[in-house]
C-alpha angles and dihedrals in degrees: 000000000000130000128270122232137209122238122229087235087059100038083062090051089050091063096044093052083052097044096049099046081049086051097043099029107025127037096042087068103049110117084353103089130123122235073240098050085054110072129167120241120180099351128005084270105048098092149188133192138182091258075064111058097032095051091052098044092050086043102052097044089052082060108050082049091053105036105026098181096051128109110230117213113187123177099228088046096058083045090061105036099257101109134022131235082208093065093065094081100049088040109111082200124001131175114222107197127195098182097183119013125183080037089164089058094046104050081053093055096256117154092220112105148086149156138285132198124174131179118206129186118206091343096311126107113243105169135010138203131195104184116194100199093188095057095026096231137127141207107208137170138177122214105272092011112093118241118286133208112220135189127182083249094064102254112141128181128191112237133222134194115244118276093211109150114187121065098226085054097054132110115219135173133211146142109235094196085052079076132064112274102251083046098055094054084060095048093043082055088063101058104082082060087066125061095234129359119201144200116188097176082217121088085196095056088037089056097044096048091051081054094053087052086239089120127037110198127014118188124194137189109184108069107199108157093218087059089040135027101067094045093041093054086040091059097040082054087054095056098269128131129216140169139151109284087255086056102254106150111251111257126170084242089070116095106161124048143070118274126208122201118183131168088246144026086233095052086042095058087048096051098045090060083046091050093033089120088074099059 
């Protein structure tokens, strides 16, 4: 079975999917929620909020309208039984949608979120998007293709990992309670080898901050599709390099485990002895 593409034609109607339900959905509601329109799912800080639901639901219809044959995945809708996590290997072409990420953020009035949108074939990413509402730009790849910049205006830029070199020099990025608590004390323990840790409480900034070459290693231990296959293609199309910590290379598929991204195969290798104690 071979791999489905996407076309730059639709490529261009992806984005503007993304950009009109952020228009319509989302940013009307930032800083502008209810106590009644932010609800819990799994954990007290597992949200959702309206901008949620409404931007998955416009989104996903646009979808289905433009691309009748696809399998939508949206995150809300797996929460609520509507789709499956388990459709995503047998789809010849499925759409993973993320419609507001960094929804913790967002329903505090953070400006730190955004929205990811990812297409697979077969199990295997073929375009990202990492979608900023608030300054209406995108970071998007196809598979083969580099990472691309991108502004309403037309101007597009192609994007590089960092080239940092020393360890103590380096950037990285993690969530420490996305591990198990003995654990967390051991990774918190790592940071002053590092210049800045960081923790953005959003997959889509994190991925577009790695693109720009403003963070050098991300590690993650929590492996939903909709936070991290289109970031995680985008940054292997930017020169980056990423894998599970025992080496398994990272598929949508793939729903337990800690991933390791790192500008370079070299840095990686050195990180993941570094970081050892999580496999």
């Amino acid at each position: 079975m071979s791999a489905r593409a996407i076309t730059p034609d639709q490529q261009q109607h992806l984005i503007e999917i993304v950009r009109d339900a952020a228009k319509t959905e989302i940013l009307p509601r930032f800083r502008n929620l209810s106590d009644e329109a932010i609800r819990s799912k799994s954990a007290p800080d597992d949200l959702v909020t309206d901008a949620d639901q409404g931007a998955e639901r416009m989104m996903t219809a646009a979808i289905r309208e433009l691309m009748p044959e696809a399998t939508v995945i949206g995150e809300e809708a797996v929460a609520e039984g509507g789709a499956s996590l388990e459709a995503i290997s047998g789809a010849e072409l499925a759409l993973i949608i993320d419609p507001v990420d960094g929804t913790w953020n967002f329903a505090r009035g953070l400006n730190q979120f955004g929205v990811i949108l990812a297409a697979t074939s077969f199990g295997e990413t073929i375009f990202g998007l990492l979608y900023d509402p608030l300054t209406d730009d995108w970071i998007v790849a196809r598979r083969g293709e580099g990472a691309w910049f991108g502004r309403p205006d037309g101007t597009q830029r192609q994007l590089q990992v960092s080239d940092t070199h020393r360890f103590n020099e380096m950037v990285g990025s993690t969530s420490i309670r996305l591990f198990p608590k003995p654990q967390q004390y051991q990774l918190a323990a790592t940071f002053p080898d590092f210049q800045r840790m960081m923790a953005f409480g959003c997959a889509c900034h994190e991925y577009r901050t790695m693109a720009f070459g403003f963070v050098d290693f991300m590690l993650t231990g929590k492996l939903m599709p909709w936070d991290h296959a289109a970031g995680l293609m985008i940054h292997q199309e930017a020169g980056g390099y990423s894998a599970l910590l025992d080496g398994t290379p990272y598929q949508p598929t793939i729903h337990q485990g800690t991933v390791l991204a790192a500008s370079s195969r070299q840095h990686w290798e050195r990180l993941r002895d570094k970081f050892a104690f999580l496999i």
